[in-house]
C-alpha atoms as an extended CHARMM CRD file, in Angstrom:
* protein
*
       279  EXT
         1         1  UNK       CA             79.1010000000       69.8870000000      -21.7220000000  PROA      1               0.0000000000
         2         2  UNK       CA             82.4600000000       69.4880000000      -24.1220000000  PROA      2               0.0000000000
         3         3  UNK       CA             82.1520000000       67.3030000000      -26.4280000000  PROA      3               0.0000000000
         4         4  UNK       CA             85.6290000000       65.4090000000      -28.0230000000  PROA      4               0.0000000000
         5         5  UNK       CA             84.8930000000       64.7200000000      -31.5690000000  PROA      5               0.0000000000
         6         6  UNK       CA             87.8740000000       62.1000000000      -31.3930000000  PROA      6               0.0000000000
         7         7  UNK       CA             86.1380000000       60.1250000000      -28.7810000000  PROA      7               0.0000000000
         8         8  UNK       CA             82.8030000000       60.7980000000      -30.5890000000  PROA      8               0.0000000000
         9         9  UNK       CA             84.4630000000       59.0130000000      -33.9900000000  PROA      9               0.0000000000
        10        10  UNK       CA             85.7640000000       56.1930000000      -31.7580000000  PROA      10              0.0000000000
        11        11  UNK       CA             83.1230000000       55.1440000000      -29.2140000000  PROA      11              0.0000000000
        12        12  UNK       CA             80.3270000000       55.2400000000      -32.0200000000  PROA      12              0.0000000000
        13        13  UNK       CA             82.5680000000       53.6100000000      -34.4590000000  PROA      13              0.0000000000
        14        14  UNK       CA             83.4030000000       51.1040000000      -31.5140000000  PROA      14              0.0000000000
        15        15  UNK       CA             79.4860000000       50.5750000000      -30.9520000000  PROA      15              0.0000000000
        16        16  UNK       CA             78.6260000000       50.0040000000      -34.4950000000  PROA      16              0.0000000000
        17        17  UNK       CA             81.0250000000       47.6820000000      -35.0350000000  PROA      17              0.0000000000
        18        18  UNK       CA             79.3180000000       45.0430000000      -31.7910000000  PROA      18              0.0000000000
        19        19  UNK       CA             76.1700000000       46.2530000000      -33.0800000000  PROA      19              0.0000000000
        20        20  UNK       CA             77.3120000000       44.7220000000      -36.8510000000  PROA      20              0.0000000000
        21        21  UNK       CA             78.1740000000       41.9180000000      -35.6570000000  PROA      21              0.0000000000
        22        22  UNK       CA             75.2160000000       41.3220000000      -33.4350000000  PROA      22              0.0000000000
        23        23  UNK       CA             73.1000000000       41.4580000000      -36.7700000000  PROA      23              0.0000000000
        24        24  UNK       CA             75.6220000000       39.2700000000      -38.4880000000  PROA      24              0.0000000000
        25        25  UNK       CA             75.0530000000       36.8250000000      -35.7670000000  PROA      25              0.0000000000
        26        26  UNK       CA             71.1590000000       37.0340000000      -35.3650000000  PROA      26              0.0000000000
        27        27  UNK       CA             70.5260000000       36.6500000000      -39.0900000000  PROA      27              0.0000000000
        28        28  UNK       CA             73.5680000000       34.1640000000      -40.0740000000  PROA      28              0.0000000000
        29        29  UNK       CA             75.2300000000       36.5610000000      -42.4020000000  PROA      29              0.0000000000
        30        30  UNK       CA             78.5090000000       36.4880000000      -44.2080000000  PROA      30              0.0000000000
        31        31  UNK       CA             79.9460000000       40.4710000000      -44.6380000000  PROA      31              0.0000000000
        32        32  UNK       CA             83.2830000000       40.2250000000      -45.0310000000  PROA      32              0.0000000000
        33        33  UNK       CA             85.7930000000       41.9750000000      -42.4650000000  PROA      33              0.0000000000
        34        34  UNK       CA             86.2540000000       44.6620000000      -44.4910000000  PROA      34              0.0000000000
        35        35  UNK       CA             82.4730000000       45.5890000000      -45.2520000000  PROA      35              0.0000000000
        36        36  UNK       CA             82.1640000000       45.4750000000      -41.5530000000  PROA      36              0.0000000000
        37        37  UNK       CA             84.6640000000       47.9410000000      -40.9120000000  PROA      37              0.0000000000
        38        38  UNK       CA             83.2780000000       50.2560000000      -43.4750000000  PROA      38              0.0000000000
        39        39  UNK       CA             79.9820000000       49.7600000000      -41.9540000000  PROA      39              0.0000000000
        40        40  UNK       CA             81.5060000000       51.3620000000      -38.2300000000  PROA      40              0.0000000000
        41        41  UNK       CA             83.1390000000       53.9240000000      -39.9950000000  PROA      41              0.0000000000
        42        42  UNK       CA             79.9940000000       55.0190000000      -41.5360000000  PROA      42              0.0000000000
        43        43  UNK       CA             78.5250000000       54.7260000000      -38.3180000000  PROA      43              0.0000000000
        44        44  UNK       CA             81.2520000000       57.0570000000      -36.5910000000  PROA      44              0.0000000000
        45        45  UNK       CA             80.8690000000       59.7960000000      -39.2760000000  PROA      45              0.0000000000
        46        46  UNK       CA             76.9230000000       59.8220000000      -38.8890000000  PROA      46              0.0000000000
        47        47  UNK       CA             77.3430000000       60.6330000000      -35.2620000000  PROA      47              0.0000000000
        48        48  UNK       CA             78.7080000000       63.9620000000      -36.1420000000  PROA      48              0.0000000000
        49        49  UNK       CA             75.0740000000       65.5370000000      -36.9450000000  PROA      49              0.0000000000
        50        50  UNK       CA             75.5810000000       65.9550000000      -32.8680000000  PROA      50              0.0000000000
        51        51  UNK       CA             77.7290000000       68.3080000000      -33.3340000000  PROA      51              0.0000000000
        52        52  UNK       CA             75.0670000000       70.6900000000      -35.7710000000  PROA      52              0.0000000000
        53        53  UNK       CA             72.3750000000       72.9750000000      -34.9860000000  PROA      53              0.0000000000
        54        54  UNK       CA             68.9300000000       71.3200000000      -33.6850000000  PROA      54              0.0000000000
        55        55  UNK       CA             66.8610000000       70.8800000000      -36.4470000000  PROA      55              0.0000000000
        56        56  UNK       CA             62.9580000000       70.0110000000      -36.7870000000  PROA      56              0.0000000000
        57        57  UNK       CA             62.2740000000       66.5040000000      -35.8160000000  PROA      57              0.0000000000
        58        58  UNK       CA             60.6100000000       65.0370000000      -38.9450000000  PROA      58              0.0000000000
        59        59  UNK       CA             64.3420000000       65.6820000000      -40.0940000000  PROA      59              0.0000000000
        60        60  UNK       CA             66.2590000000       64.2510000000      -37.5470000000  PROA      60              0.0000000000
        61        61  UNK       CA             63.7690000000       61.0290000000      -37.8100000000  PROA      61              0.0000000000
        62        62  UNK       CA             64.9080000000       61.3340000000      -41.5910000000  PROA      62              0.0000000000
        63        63  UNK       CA             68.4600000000       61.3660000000      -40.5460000000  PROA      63              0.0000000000
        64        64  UNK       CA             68.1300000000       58.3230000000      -38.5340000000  PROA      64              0.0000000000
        65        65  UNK       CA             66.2320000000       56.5060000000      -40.8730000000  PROA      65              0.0000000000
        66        66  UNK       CA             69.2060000000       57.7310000000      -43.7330000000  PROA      66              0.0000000000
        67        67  UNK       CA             71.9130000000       56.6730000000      -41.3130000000  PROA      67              0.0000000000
        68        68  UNK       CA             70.5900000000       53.4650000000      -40.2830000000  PROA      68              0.0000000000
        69        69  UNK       CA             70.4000000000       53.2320000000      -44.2640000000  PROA      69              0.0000000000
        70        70  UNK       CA             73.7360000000       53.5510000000      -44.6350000000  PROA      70              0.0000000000
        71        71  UNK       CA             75.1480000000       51.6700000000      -42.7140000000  PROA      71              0.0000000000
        72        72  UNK       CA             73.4800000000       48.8130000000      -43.7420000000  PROA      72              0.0000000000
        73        73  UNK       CA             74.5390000000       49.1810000000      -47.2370000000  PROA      73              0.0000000000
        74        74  UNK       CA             77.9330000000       49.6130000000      -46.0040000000  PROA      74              0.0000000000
        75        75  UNK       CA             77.6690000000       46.3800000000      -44.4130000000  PROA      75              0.0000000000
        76        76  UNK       CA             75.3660000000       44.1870000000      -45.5130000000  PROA      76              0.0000000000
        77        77  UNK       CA             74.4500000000       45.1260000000      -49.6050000000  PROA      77              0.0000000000
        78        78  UNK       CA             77.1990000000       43.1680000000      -51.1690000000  PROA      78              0.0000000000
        79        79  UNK       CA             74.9090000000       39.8800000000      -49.9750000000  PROA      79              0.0000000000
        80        80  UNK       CA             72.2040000000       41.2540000000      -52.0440000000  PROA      80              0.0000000000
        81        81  UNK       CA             68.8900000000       42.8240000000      -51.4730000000  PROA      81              0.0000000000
        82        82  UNK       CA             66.9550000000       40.6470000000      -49.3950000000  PROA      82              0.0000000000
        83        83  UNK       CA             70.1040000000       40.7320000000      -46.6150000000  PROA      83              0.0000000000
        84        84  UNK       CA             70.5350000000       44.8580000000      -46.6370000000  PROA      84              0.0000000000
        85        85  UNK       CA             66.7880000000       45.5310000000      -45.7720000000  PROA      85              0.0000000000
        86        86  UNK       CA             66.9910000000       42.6070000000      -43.0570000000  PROA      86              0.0000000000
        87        87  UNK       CA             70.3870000000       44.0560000000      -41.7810000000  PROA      87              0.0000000000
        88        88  UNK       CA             68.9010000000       47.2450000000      -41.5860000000  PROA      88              0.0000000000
        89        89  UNK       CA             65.8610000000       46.2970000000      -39.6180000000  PROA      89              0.0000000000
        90        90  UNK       CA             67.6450000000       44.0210000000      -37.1750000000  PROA      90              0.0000000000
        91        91  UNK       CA             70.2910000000       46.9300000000      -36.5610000000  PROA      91              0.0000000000
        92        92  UNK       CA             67.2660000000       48.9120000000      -35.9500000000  PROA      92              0.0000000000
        93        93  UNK       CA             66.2450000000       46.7160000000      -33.3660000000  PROA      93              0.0000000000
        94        94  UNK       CA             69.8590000000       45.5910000000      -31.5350000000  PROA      94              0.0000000000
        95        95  UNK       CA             70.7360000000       49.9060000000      -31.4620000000  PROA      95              0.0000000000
        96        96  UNK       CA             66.7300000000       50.1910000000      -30.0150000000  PROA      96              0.0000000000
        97        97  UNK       CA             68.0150000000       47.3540000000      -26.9500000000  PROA      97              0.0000000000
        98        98  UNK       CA             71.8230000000       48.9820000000      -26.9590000000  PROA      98              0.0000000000
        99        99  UNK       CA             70.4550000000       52.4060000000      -26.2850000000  PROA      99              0.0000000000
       100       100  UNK       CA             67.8230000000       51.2100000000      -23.7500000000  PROA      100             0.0000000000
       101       101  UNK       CA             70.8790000000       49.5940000000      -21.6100000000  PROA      101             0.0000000000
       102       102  UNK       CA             73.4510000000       52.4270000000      -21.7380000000  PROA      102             0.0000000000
       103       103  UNK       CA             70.4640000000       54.7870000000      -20.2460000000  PROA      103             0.0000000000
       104       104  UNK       CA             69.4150000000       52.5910000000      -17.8530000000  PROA      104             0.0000000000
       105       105  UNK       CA             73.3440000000       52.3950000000      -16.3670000000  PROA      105             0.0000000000
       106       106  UNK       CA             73.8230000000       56.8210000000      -17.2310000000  PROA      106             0.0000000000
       107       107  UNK       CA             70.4260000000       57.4370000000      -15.4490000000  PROA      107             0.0000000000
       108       108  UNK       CA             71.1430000000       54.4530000000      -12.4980000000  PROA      108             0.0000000000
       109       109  UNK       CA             74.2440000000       54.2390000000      -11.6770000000  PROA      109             0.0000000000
       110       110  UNK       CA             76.5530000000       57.4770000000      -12.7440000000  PROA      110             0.0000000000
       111       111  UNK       CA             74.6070000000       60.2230000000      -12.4290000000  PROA      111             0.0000000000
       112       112  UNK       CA             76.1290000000       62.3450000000      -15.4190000000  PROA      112             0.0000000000
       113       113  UNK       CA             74.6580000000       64.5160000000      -17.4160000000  PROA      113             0.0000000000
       114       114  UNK       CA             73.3390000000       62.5990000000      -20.6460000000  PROA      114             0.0000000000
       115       115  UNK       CA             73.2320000000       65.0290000000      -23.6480000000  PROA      115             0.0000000000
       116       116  UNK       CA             70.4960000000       64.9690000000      -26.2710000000  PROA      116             0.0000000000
       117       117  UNK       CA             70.6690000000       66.9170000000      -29.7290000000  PROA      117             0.0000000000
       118       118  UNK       CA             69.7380000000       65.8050000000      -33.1220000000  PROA      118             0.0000000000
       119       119  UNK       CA             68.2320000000       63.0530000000      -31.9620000000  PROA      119             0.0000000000
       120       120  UNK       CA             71.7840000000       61.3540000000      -30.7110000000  PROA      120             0.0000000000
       121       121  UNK       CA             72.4630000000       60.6480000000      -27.2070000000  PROA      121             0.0000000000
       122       122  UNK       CA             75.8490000000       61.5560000000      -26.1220000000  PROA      122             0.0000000000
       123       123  UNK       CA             76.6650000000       59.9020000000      -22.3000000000  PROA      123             0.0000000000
       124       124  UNK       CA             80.1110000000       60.8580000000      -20.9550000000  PROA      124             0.0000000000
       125       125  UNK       CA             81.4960000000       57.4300000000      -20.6300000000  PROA      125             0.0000000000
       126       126  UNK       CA             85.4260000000       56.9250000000      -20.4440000000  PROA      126             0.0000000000
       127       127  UNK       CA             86.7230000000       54.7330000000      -23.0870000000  PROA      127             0.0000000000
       128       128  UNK       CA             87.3650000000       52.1230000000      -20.9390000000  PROA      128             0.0000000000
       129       129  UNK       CA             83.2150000000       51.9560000000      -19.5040000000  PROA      129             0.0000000000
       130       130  UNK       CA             82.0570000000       51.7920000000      -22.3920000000  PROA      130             0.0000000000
       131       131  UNK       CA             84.1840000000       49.5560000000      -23.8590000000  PROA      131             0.0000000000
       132       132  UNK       CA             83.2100000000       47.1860000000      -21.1170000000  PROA      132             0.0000000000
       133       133  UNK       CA             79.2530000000       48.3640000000      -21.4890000000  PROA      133             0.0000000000
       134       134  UNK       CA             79.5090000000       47.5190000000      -24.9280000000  PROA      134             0.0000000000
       135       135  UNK       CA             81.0570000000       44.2880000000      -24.3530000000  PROA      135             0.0000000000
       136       136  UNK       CA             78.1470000000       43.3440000000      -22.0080000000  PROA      136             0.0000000000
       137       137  UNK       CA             75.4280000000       44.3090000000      -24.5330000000  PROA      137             0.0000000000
       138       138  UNK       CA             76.8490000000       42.1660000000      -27.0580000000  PROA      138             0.0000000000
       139       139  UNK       CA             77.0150000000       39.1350000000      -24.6010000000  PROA      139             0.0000000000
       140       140  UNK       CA             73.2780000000       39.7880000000      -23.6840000000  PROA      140             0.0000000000
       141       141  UNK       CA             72.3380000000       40.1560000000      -27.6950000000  PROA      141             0.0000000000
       142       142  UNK       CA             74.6410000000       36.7980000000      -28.2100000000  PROA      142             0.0000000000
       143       143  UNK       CA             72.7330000000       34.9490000000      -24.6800000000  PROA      143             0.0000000000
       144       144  UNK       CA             69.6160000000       35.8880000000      -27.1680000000  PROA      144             0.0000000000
       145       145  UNK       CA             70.7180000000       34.6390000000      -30.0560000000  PROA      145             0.0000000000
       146       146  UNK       CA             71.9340000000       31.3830000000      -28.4010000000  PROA      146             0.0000000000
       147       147  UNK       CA             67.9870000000       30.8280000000      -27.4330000000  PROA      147             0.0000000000
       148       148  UNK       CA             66.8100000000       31.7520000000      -30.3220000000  PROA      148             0.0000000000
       149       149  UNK       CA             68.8580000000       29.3110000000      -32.1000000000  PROA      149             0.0000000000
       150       150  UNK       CA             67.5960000000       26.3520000000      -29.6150000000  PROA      150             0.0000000000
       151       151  UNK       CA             63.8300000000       26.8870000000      -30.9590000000  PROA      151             0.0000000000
       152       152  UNK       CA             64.8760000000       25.7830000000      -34.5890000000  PROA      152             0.0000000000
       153       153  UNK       CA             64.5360000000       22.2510000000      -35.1140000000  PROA      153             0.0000000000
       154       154  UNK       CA             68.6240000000       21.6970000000      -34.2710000000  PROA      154             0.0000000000
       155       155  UNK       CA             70.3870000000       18.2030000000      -33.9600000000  PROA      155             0.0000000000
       156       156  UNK       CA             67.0350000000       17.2190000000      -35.7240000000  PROA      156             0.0000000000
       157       157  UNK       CA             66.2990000000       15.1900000000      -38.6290000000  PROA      157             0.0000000000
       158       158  UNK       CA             64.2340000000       17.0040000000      -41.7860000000  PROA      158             0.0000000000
       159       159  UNK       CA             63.4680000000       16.6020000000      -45.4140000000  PROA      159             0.0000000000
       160       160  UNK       CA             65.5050000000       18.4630000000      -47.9350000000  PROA      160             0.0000000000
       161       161  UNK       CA             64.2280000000       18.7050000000      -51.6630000000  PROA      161             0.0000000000
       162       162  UNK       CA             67.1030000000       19.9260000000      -53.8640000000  PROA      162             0.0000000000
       163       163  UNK       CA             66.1960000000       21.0650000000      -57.8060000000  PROA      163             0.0000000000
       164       164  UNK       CA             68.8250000000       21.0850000000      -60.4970000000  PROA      164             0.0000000000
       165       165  UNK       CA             68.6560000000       21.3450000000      -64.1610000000  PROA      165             0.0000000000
       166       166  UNK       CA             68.2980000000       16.9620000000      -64.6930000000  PROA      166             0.0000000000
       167       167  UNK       CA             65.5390000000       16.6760000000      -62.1960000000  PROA      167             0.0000000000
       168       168  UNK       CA             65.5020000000       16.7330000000      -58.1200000000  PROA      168             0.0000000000
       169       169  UNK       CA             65.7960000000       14.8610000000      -55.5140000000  PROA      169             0.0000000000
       170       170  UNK       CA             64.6170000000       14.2380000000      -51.2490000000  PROA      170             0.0000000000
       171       171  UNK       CA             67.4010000000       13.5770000000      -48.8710000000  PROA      171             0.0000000000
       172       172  UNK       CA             67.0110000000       13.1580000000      -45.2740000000  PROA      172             0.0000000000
       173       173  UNK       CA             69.2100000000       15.6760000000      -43.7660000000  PROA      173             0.0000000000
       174       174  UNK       CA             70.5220000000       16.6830000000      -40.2860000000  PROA      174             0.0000000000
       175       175  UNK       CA             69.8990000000       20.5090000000      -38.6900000000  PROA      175             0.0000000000
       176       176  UNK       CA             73.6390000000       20.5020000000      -36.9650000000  PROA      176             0.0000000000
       177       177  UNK       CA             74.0360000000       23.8550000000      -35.4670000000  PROA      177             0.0000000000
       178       178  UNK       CA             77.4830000000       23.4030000000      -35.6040000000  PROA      178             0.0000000000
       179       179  UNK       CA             77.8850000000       23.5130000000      -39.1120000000  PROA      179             0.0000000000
       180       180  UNK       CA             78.3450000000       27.0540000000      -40.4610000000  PROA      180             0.0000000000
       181       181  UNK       CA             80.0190000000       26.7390000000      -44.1420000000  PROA      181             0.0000000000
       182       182  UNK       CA             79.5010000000       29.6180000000      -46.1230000000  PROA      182             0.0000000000
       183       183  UNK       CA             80.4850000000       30.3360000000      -49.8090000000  PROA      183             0.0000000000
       184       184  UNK       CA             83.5900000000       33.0860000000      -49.1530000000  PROA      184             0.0000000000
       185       185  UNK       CA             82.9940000000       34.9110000000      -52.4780000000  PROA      185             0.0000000000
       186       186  UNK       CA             78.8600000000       34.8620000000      -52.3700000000  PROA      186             0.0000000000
       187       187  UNK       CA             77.8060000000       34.3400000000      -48.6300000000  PROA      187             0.0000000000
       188       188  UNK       CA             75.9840000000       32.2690000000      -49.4230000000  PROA      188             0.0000000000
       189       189  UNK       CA             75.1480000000       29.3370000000      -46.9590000000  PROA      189             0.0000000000
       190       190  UNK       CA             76.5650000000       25.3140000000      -47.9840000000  PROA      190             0.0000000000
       191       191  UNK       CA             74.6770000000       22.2830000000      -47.1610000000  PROA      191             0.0000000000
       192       192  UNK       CA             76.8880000000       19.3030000000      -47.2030000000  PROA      192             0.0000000000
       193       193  UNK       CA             75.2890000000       16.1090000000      -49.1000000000  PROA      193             0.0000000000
       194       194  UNK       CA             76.6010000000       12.0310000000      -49.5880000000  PROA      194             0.0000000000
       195       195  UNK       CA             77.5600000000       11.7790000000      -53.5010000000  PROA      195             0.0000000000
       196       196  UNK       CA             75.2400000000        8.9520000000      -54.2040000000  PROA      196             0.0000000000
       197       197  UNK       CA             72.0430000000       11.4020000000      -52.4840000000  PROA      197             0.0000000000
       198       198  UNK       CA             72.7140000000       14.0190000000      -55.2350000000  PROA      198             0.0000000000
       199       199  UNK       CA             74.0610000000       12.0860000000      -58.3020000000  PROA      199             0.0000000000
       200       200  UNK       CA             70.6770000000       12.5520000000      -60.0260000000  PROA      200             0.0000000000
       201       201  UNK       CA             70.8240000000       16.0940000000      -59.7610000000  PROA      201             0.0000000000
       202       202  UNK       CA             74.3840000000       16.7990000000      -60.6850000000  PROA      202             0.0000000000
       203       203  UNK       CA             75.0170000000       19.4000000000      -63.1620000000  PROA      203             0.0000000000
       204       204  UNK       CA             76.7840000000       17.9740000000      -66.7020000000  PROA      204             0.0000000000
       205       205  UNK       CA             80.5690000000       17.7910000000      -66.0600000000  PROA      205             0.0000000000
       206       206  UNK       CA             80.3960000000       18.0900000000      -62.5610000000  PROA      206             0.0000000000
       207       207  UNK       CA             82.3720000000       14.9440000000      -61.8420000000  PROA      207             0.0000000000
       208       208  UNK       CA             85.2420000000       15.9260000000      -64.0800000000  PROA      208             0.0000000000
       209       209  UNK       CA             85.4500000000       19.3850000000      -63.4700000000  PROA      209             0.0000000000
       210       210  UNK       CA             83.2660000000       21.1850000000      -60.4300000000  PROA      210             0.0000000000
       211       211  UNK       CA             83.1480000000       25.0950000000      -60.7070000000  PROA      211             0.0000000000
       212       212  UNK       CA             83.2950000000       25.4670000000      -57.2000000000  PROA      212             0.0000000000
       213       213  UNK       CA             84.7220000000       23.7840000000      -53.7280000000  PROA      213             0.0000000000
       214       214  UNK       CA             83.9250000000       25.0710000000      -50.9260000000  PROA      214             0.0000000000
       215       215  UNK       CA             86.7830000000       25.0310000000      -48.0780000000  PROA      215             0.0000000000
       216       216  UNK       CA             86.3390000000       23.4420000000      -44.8840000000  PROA      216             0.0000000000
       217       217  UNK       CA             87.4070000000       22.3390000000      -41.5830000000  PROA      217             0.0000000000
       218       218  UNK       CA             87.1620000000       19.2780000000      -39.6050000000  PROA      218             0.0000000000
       219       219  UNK       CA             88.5800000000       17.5490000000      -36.4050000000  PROA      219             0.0000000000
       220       220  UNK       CA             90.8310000000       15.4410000000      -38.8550000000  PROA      220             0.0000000000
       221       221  UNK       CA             92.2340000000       18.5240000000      -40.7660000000  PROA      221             0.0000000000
       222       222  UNK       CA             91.0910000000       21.3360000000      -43.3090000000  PROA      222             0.0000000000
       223       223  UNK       CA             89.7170000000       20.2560000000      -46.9240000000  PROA      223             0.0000000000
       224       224  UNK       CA             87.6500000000       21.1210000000      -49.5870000000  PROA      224             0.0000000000
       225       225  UNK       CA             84.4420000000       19.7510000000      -51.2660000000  PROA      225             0.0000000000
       226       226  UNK       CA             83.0990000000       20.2750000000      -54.6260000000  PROA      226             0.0000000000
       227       227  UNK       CA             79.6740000000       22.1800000000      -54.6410000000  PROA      227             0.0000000000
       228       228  UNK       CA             77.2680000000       23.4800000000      -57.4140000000  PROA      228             0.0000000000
       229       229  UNK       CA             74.1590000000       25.6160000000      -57.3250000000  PROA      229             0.0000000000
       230       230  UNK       CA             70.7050000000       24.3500000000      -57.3560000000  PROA      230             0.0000000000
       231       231  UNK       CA             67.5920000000       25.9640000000      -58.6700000000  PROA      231             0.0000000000
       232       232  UNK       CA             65.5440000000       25.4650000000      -55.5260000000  PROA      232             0.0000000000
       233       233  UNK       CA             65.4930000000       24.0370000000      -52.1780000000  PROA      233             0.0000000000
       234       234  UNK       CA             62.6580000000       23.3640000000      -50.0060000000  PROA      234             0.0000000000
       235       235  UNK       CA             63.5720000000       22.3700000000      -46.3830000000  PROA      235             0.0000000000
       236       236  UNK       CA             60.3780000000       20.4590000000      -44.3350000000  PROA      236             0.0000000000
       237       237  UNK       CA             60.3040000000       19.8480000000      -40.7610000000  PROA      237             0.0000000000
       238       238  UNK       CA             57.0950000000       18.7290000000      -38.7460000000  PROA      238             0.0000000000
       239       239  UNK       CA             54.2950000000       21.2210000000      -40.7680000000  PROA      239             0.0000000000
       240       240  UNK       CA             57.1520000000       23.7710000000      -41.4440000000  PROA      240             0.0000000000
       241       241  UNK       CA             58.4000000000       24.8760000000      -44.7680000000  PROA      241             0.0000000000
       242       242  UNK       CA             60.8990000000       27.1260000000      -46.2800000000  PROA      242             0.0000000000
       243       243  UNK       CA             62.4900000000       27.9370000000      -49.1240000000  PROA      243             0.0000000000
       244       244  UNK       CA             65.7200000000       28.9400000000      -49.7420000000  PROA      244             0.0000000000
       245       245  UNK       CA             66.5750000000       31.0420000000      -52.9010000000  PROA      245             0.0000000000
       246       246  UNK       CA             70.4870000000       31.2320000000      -52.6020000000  PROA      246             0.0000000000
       247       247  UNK       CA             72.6240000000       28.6000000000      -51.2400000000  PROA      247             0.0000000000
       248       248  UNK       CA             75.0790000000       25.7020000000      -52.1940000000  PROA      248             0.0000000000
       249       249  UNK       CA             75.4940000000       22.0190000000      -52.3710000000  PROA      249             0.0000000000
       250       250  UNK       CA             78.7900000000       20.7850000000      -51.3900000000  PROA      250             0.0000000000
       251       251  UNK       CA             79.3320000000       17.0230000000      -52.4480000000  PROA      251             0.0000000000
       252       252  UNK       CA             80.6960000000       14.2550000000      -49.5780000000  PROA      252             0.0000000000
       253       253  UNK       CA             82.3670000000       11.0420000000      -51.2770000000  PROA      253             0.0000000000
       254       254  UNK       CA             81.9430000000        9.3910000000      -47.5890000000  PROA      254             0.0000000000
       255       255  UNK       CA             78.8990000000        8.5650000000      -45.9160000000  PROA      255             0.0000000000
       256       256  UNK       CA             77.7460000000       11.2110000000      -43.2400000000  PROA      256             0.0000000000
       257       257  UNK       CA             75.3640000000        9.3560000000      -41.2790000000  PROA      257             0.0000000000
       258       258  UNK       CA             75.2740000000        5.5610000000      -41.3690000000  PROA      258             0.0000000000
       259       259  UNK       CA             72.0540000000        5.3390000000      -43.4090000000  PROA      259             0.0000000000
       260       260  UNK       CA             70.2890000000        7.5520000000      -40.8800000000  PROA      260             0.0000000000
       261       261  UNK       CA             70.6260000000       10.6070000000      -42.9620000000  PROA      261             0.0000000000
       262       262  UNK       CA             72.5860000000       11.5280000000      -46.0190000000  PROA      262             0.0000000000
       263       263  UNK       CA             73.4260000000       15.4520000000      -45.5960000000  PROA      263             0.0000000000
       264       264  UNK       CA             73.7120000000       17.8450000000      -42.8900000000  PROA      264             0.0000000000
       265       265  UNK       CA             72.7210000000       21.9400000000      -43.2680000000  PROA      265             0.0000000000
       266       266  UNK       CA             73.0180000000       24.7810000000      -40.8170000000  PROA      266             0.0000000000
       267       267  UNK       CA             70.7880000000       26.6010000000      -38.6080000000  PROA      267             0.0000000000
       268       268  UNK       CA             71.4990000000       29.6210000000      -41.7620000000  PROA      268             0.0000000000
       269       269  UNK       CA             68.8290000000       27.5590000000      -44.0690000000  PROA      269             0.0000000000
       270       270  UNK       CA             66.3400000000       27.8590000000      -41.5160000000  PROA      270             0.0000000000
       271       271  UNK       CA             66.9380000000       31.5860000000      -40.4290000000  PROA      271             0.0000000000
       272       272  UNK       CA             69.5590000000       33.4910000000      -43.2290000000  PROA      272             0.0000000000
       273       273  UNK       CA             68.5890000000       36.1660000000      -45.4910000000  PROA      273             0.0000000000
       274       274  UNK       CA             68.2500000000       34.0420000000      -48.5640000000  PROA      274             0.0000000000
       275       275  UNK       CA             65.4640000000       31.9520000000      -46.5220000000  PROA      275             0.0000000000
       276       276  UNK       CA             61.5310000000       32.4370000000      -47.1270000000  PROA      276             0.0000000000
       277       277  UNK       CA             59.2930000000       30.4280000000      -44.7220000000  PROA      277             0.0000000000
       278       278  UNK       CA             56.5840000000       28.9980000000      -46.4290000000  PROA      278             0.0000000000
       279       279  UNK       CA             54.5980000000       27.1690000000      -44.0480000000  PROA      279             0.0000000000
C-alpha cells in the first residue's frame, strides 16, 4: 500500500480538529481558535510514527498514551489543570467511537485494504469521504451531546450560594441552556445575577470601578456587564450538589425574572471542567 504523507498530515489534522471540538462541546470548554489549531497540528505530526519501523507494543501503547498527551496540552492546558486531564480523557473516548465508525464503513462498505502499523490505522479514504465521514461522526458525537445536555436540570429553577470576601449570599437562579457566556481571557464560565441579589457580596469599589465586564449578546443588541470573582459557589438542585471552583459573576441592573428568580447560569456550571459534584 503507498502511503501520501501529505494526505496523512491533512486527514489526521482534519480529524483532530472535529475530534477537538467534540471535547470542547461535551465538556463546555473555552480553547481559543488558535489552541485548537495547534492541537490538530499536533495531532497530524503524531500520525507520522506510521510511517516508522514496528516497534514492541508496550511502546506503541506509550506512544498513544504520549500523543493523546499532547494534544491535549496543545489544546486544552491554557484552561488549567483540571480541563487538560478531562480533555484528554474525553478525546480518549470521542477517537475510541471515531475509530469504531470509520472501520465499521472500511470493513462494510468499501472493501479496501485497511493498514495497521504502530498502532495507527491508515484506511484509504479520498479526501472528499472522509471529509464527509468525519462530518457524520461529529453530528452523531453532537446528537449525544444534545441528550446529554437534556438530563441536567435545564430551563429549571435551583439554588445558587455565591461567597465573596463581605459575606455570601442564596439566589434563586435559572439553568438556561441557552446561555453560554464565558470569560474570553480565562474560560472561565459567567453566571449572570440582578444587582440587588449580589449587593451584599460585592467586592469594595466594585460599583465605581469593576475589574472586569464580560461582553455579551442579546436579541436587543451586544453589551457588556460588570463581573467579579467569587470565592465559592455551590449550585443545589433536588439532592444534587456541586461546586464550582472557577467561574464569574456578571452583574444585571434590570430584573431577569419578575421575582421568580434573580440570575440565570449555563448548563457549563453543572458539567465544565472547573465543576466538582458534591452530592
Amino acid at each position: 500500500m503507498v502511503i501520501y504523507v501529505d494526505e496523512l498530515l491533512v486527514l489526521n489534522g482534519l480529524s483532530a480538529w472535529l475530534l477537538l471540538l467534540c471535547v470542547r462541546g461535551f465538556l463546555q470548554l473555552k480553547p481559543s481558535r488558535k489552541r485548537l489549531l495547534l492541537g490538530s497540528m499536533v495531532g497530524a505530526l503524531s500520525s507520522l510514527w506510521l510511517l516508522l519501523p514496528a516497534m514492541p507494543k508496550v511502546l506503541e501503547l506509550f506512544y498513544q498514551i504520549l500523543s493523546a498527551a499532547l494534544i491535549g496540552a496543545a489544546a486544552f492546558s491554557g484552561l488549567g489543570k483540571r480541563a487538560f486531564w478531562r480533555g484528554t480523557a474525553c478525546l480518549l473516548l470521542c477517537s475510541f467511537l471515531f475509530a469504531g465508525v470509520m472501520l465499521f464503513v472500511a470493513q462494510s462498505f468499501t472493501g479496501r485494504e485497511i493498514l495497521l502499523r504502530g498502532g495507527v490505522y491508515y484506511m484509504p479514504f479520498s479526501m472528499g469521504e472522509l471529509i464527509l465521514l468525519c462530518a457524520v461522526c461529529y453530528a452523531v458525537l453532537t446528537v449525544l451531546d444534545a441528550v446529554r445536555g437534556r438530563r441536567l436540570p435545564g430551563e429549571e429553577l435551583c439554588q445558587v450560594t455565591i461567597t465573596g470576601a463581605r459575606g455570601r449570599v442564596t439566589v434563586t437562579a435559572r439553568v438556561d441552556t441557552g446561555c453560554r457566556l464565558f470569560d474570553p481571557l480565562s474560560g472561565v464560565p459567567v453566571m449572570v445575577c440582578e444587582k440587588k441579589a449580589v449587593t451584599a457580596v460585592l467586592p469594595d469599589g466594585f460599583e465605581e470601578r469593576a475589574e472586569r465586564h464580560v461582553t455579551f449578546a442579546a436579541l436587543s443588541g451586544p453589551g457588556q456587564l460588570p463581573a467579579f470573582a467569587p470565592q465559592k459557589v455551590e449550585v443545589k438542585h433536588q439532592k444534587r450538589r456541586w461546586l464550582i471552583d472557577d467561574c464569574l459573576v456578571a452583574v444585571c441592573p434590570e430584573p431577569l425574572g419578575d421575582g421568580v428568580f434573580s440570575a440565570l447560569l449555563g448548563p457549563s456550571f453543572l458539567t465544565g471542567a472547573a465543576v466538582r459534584q458534591a452530592g
